[in-house]
C-alpha positions, 0 to 999 in steps of 0.5 A: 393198103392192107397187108393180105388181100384174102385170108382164109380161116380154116376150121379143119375137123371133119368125120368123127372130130366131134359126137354131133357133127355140126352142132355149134359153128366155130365160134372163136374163128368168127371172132378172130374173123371179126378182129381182123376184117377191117385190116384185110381184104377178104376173109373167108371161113370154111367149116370142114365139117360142111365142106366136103369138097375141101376134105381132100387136102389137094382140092383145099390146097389148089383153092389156097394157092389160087386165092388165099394169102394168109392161112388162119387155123383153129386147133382147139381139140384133142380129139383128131389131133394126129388126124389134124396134123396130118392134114394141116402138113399137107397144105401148101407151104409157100402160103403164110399159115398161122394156128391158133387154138386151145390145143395149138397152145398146148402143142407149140413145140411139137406143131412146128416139128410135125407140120413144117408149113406152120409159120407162126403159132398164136399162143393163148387167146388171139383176138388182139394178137391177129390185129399186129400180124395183118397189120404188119407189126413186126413179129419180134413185137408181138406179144404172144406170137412164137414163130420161126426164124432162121432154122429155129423157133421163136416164142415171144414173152406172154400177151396180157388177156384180152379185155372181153368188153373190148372184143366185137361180136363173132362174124356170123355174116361168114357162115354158109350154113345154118347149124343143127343136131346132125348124128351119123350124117342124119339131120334130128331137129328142124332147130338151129343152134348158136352160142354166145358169150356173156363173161369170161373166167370162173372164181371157183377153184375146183381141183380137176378143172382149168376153166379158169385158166388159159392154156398158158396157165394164165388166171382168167379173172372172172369178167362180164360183158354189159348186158347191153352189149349181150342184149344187142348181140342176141338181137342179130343171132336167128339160130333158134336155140343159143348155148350161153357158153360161159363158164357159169351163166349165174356167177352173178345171179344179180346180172343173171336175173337183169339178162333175164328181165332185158331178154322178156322185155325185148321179146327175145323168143330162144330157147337157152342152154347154161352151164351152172352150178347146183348153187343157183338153186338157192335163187328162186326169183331168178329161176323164174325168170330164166324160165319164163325167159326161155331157158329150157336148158341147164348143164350142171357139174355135180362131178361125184355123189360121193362126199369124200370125192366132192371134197378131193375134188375141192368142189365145195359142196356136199351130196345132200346139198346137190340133193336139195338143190335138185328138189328145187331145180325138178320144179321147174320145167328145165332139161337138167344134164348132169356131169360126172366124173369117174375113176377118182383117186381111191374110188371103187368100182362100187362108187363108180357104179352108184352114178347112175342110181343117184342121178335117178334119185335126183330125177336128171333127165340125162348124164354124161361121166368122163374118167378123170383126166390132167391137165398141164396146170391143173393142181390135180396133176400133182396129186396123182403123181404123188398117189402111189399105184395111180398114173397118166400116160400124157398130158390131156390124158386120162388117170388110170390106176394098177386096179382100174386100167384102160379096159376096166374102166372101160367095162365100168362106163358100159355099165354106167351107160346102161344102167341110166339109159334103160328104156323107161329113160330113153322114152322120158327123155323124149317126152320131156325133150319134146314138152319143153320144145327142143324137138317138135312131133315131126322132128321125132317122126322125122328121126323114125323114117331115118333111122336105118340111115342112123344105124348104118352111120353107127355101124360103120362108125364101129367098124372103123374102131 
């Protein structure tokens, strides 16, 4: 007999949480879902972000204490976070309520001080851990598990990583919706979208970036699935358009190029979206094969077109190398978004501002920048606290320094935006978005009749700032 009759996984963020509200499904409760099915009775996943009932606390709450047993919550972002917890305490108490999530890790101490209804916290990836506490483990055994006890808190010593062969595929069959690009409540392409995860880990050691750890500060060897096992799983999925969410789809381009080849011979029509590295430039055969594979898409890290940022960095690899690296990529029919980082240690407003010009000279068809930001264990985190006139305010927070504040940085990425977004790359990023699929001539006429609706959403958006 099981242990819980009716779980409930609860992904809480809703409103402005995310830029494109409902874009991806949340993937990691359906994978946490999918772990623990067969040990319970029921789960049931409720998206908040698609259930506008269940926004207001008292109609969620009224729903869990008439059906669910076990409360399962996913905190990943710190976007929210306040918002978050607000809604979390609201909750009932008398439920068993467990949270999980990248920022849940981050933030163990302070949950269970801020929402007084959280029972335990999984700290780190769950997957496993979720299997001993439906079936009934001891807590005190649990690796991974901290959780109160007698007026206080427990943390259990570190859970291994999870050996990603082992994991099954998300619950999918969970879902009440399909997910699509939504702005301001306005739906923009008739595509569907999806991801799915091929390897876990990263093998470079770039400065600013902690994918390769865990929110523990564990080292995540750089692991792959059988690309049988991808394969199978991109069979089930009926989203039209899957982000591979890895780290780096082409760290192996050798596996890269056989997905590539299991995709075109079991007729597999997506379109793709991979986040990569401007090294994959050096393997042509493979981009051939991804393009004629359908991925459309390719989200690079170049980070800085400034050699001596790249190396503070430890990025490990120059300006002109991501140069030539582009006048390979820009022959093929790819989307390519470039990532940048700005307000580095000793960068100027003049390097800051040479973003946008570089990212024309290479021809990206779009950017994003972020100011730099510590993380808990990132080594970057020592070298701003050592660098005289340079600070942050918490951990996850932005670097500011005594020339570039808050506001100032502000006024900088105003400028970054404008001077890429002009109109001549706003009418390209159409046209090149439309050539390659990713929007269809009746989506775009569609986004033209809803653009009042979209206006109204930004300004109120503005007003709420």
């Amino acid at each position: 007999m099981s242990k819980f009759n009716h779980v409930l996984a609860l992904n809480p963020y809703f409103g402005d949480s995310t830029a494109l509200i409902g874009l991806f499904p949340p993937t990691g409760l359906e994978y946490i879902s999918a772990s623990m099915k067969d040990l319970v009775g029921k789960v049931t996943l409720l998206d908040l972000r698609h259930e506008k009932a269940y926004q207001d606390p008292k109609a969620l709450s009224k729903f869990i204490r008439n059906e669910i047993d076990l409360l399962c919550v996913s905190i990943r972002w710190e976007s929210r976070f306040e918002d978050v917890c607000d809604f979390l305490s609201q909750l009932p108490p008398e439920v068993c309520t467990i949270v999980g999530g990248y920022k849940a890790t981050e933030e163990v101490e302070y949950l269970f001080s801020r929402c007084p209804n959280i029972d335990m916290i999984v700290r780190g990836e769950g997957e496993e851990i979720i299997k001993q506490v439906v079936t009934g483990i001891p807590y005190k055994d649990i690796r991974g598990l901290s959780y109160r006890e007698n007026g206080g808190v427990v943390h259990n010593e570190i859970h291994p990583l999870p050996d990603i062969t082992r994991i099954p595929f998300p619950d999918r069959s969970l879902r009440k919706q399909d997910y699509c690009l939504v702005k301001h409540g306005v739906r923009l392409s008739s595509h569907t979208f999806d991801t799915v995860l091929t390897t876990r880990g990263c093998p470079f050691k770039c400065k600013f970036c902690t994918f390769s750890l865990n929110p523990l500060g564990q080292k995540r060897s750089y692991t792959e699935r059988p690309v049988e096992s991808v394969i199978e799983e991109l069979k089930t999925v009926t989203a039209d358009v899957v982000l591979f969410s890895d780290d780096n789809f082409f760290t192996n381009p050798k596996r890269s190029e056989q997905l590539c080849d299991l995709i075109i011979e079991n007729k597999i029509k997506k379109i793709f979206v991979v986040q990569a590295r401007i090294d994959i430039a050096k393997h042509r055969r493979v981009l051939d094969k991804a393009e004629k594979a359908g991925f459309k898409v390719f989200l690079i890290g170049i980070e800085s077109p400034h050699d001596r940022i790249l190396n503070q960095l430890q990025k490990g690899i120059t300006r002109q190398e991501v140069r030539d690296a582009f006048a390979v990529l820009t022959q093929y029919d790819f989307y390519l978004h470039g990532y940048f980082i700005y307000g580095n240690i000793s960068e100027t407003e003049e390097e800051m501002l040479y973003i946008p010009k570089f990212a024309k000279e290479i021809k990206l068809d779009s950017i994003s920048f972020q100011k730099l930001r510590v993380e808990r264990f990132s080594p970057l985190k020592e070298v701003v606290e050592e660098t005289p006139g340079y600070y942050y305010k918490r951990i996850g927070g932005s670097v500011y320094s005594d020339h570039y504040g808050r506001k100032e940085l502000k006024q900088i990425r105003n400028r970054i935006r404008s001077a890429f977004y002009d109109l001549p790359q706003v009418i390209h990023i159409i046209r090149k978005a439309r050539r390659i699929g990713l929007f269809s001539g009746r989506d775009l006429m569609d986004a033209f009749f809803k653009l009042p609706l979209l206006m109204v959403g930004l300004a109120r958006r503005k007003l709420r700032k």
